[in-house]
N, C-alpha and C positions, 0 to 999 in steps of 0.2 A: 506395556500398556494393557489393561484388562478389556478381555472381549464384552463388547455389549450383549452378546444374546442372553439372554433370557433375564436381560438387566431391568425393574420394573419401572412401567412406563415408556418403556423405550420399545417401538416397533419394529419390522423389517428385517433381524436376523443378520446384521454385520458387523463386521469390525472396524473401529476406529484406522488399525493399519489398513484396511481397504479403502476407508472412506477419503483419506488423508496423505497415502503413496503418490496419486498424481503431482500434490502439492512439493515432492519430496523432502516429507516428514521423513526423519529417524533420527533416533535418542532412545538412550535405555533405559532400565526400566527404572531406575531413582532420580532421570532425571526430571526436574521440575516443572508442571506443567496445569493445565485447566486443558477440558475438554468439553464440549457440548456440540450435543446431538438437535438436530431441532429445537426446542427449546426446554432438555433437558439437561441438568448438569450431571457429566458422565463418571465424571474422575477429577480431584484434584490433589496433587502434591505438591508440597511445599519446601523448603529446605532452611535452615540456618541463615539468618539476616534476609528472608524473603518471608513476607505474609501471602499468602493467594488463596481467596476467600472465593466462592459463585455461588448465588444464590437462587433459588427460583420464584419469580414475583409475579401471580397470575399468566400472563404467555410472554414474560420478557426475562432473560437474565440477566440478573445483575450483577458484573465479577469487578473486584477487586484483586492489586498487586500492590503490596507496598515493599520497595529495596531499601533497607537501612541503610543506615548514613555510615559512610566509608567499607561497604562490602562490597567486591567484586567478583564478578560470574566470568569464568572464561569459555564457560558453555553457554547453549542457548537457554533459555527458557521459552516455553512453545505455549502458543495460545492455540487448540484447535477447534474451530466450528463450521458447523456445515451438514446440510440437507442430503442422505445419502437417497432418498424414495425422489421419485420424480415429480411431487408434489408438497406443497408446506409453506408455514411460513417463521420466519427465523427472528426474532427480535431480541439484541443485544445493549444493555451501557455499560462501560468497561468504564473502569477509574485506574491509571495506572498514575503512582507516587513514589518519584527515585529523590531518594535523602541525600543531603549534600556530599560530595565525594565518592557516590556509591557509581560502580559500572556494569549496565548489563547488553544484550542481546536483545531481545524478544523479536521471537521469529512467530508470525501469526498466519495461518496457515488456514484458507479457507475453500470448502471443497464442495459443489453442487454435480458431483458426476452424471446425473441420471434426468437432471432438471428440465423439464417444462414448462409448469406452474410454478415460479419458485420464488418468494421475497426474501429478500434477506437486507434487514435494517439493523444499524449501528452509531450509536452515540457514543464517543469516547470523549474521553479528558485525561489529557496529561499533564502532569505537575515535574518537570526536569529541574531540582536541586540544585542550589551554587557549585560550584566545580563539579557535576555531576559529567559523567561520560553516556551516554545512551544510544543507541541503533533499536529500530524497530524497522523489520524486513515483512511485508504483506503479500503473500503471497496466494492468487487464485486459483484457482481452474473450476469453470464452468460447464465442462462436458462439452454437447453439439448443440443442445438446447437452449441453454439461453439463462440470466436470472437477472430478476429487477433488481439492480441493487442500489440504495442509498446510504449514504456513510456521511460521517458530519465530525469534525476532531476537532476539539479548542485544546492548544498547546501554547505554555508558557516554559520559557526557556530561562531561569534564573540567570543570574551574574558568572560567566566564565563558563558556563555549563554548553555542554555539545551534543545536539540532538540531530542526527540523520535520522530521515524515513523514506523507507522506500518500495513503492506499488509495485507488481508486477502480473498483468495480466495476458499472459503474449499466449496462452495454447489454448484450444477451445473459444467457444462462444463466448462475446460478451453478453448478450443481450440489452439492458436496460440499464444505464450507469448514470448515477449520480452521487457525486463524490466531491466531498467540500471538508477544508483544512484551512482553518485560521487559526496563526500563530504571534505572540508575540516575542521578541528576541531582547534579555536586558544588557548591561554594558559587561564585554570582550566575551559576547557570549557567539557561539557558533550554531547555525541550523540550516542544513542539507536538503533538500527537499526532492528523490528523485522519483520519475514513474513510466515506465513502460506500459502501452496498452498496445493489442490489437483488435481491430475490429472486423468483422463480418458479414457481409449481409446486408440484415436488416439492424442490426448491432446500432445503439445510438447512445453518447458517450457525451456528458461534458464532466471535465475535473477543473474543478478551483481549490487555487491554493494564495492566501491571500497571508504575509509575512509585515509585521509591524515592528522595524528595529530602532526600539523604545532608548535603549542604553547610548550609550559612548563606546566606538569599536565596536560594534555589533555587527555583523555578518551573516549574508545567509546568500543564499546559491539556489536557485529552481532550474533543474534539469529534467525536462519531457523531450521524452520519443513515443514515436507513437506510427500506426501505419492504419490507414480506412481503404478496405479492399472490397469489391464487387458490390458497391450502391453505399456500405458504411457512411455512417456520420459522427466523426471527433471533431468535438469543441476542446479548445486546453487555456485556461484564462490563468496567465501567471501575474499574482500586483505585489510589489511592494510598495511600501511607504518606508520614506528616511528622515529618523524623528530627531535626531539627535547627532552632535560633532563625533564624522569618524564613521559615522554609519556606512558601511557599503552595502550593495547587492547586484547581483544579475540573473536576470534571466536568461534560458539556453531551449531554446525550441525545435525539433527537428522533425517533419511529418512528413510521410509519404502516403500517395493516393495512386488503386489501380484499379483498373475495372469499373470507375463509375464512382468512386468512392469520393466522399467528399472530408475538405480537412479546416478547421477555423483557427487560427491562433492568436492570442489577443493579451500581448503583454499592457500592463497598466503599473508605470512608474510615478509616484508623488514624493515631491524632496520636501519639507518644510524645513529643514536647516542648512543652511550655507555651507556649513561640513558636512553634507553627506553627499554621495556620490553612489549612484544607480545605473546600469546598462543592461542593455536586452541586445539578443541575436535571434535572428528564425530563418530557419531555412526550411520552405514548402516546397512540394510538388511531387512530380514521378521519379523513378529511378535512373541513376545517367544513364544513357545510350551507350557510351564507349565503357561503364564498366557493363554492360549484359554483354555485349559484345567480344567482349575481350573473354569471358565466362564462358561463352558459348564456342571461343574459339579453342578451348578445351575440351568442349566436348557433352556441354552441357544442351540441356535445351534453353527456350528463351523463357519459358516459365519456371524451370528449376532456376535459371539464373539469379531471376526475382526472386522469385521466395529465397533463395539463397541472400543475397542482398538484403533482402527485407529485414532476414531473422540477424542479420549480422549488426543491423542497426538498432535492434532492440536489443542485443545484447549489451553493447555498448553503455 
């Protein structure tokens, strides 16, 4: 990936592999990718059966990905953006378009190391293709400081087509999160929906992910963990609706609160047809006793236990 110094327009004197290590980016150098700095577009490469266009539109970019119909990527393709100065503000619409049959990755890779003052806004759309195969893996890091972030996804899931996504914001600060994903799902189609967050502080969090399965056999799966440590506040609003015969869904919620921390969970099931079929789980609260315990009886202490624990559930 090409260094940004003295790249014009672009301030501050670093590199993309700086700005984007925490995230842990690495890909070489033809593999295919979009980068933007602030609200600059850094670099883009493309490859054979992928379009990836970014634009820059007054202080908002606007990228495009289109994967042709029956190509498949067995690498990733990397979306990277991100505020490396400890001030800014970041504004992104992303259009991603997988053609019917096509399979890819997209690992999105978003990095505020230094942030204090920091926004960072995101409007995407995705279009998932009939028999299309898709994963998109979001991955943050905030540094110690914090960044307001708002994010908004409309995803349609075509016929047989399979769409996982999945958050993950477990090191560093969150600061200021709001995060919203409505989907709809059409018939034997499949959509994943997972997210890890942790929170901080003063860190305040809600994510919704609202799934409409439109089709016959349509499927989808909402899996949050999540942990609000010393005062934190996580909201996680998982809904489905079941439109049509055959539909299933569930939701799976798992939060832990320490220090003060506080944790909301708030599944919303609606059936409108006689054939569909909806379930929810949540488990809240603190850490079991007998497993720190048992931790500690190796030799840990009772806070490395935790956190230990903690981070084991987020991985999950």
């Amino acid at each position: 990936m090409p260094d940004v110094r003295g790249w014009p327009g672009v301030r501050g004197g670093v590199s993309p592999e700086e700005v984007f290590k925490p995230t842990g980016y690495h890909a070489g150098p033809d593999t295919p990718r979009i980068v933007i700095i602030e609200n600059k577009v850094v670099n883009v490469q493309g490859a054979e059966g992928l379009e990836l266009n970014a634009e820059e539109e007054d202080d908002t970019v606007v990228a495009e990905l289109v994967v042709k119909e029956g190509y498949e990527f067995d690498e990733p393709i990397h979306m990277c953006v991100g505020v490396p100065w400890p001030e800014g503000v970041q504004r992104i619409v992303t259009r991603l378009i997988v053609e019917p049959e096509a399979k890819i990755q997209l690992m999105s890779h978003c990095s505020f190391p230094r942030a204090r003052d920091v926004v960072h806004e995101m409007e995407a759309e995705f279009e998932i293709g009939e028999g299309a195969d898709v994963k998109v893996t979001d991955v943050h890091y905030h540094g110690e400081g914090g960044v307001r972030l708002k994010a908004k996804y409309d995803v349609s899931v075509k016929p047989e087509a399979s769409f996982v996504t999945e958050f993950r914001l477990t090191e560093g600060r969150v600061g200021e999160l709001e995060w919203e994903m409505g989907a709809r799902v059409e018939e034997r189609a499949t959509m994943e929906g997972v997210a890890r967050l942790r929170a901080v502080g003063e860190d305040r969090v809600r994510a919704v992910e609202s799934v409409r399965l439109t089709g016959e056999d349509a499927r989808t799966l909402l899996d949050f963990k999540a942990a609000a440590i010393d005062g934190a506040f996580v909201e996680l609003v998982g809904e489905i609706s079941g439109e049509a015969d055959g539909a299933r869904g569930h939701v799976e919620c798992s939060e832990i609160i320490k220090g003060g921390g506080k944790v909301v969970s708030v599944p919303k099931l609606r059936v409108v047809h006689p054939g569909a079929r909806l379930t929810h789980e949540a488990a809240l609260g603190t850490v079991e006793k007998k497993e720190v315990e048992t931790l500690m009886s190796r030799g840990l202490s009772e806070e490395e236990a935790v956190e230990l624990l903690v981070n084991a559930m987020l991985r999950g």
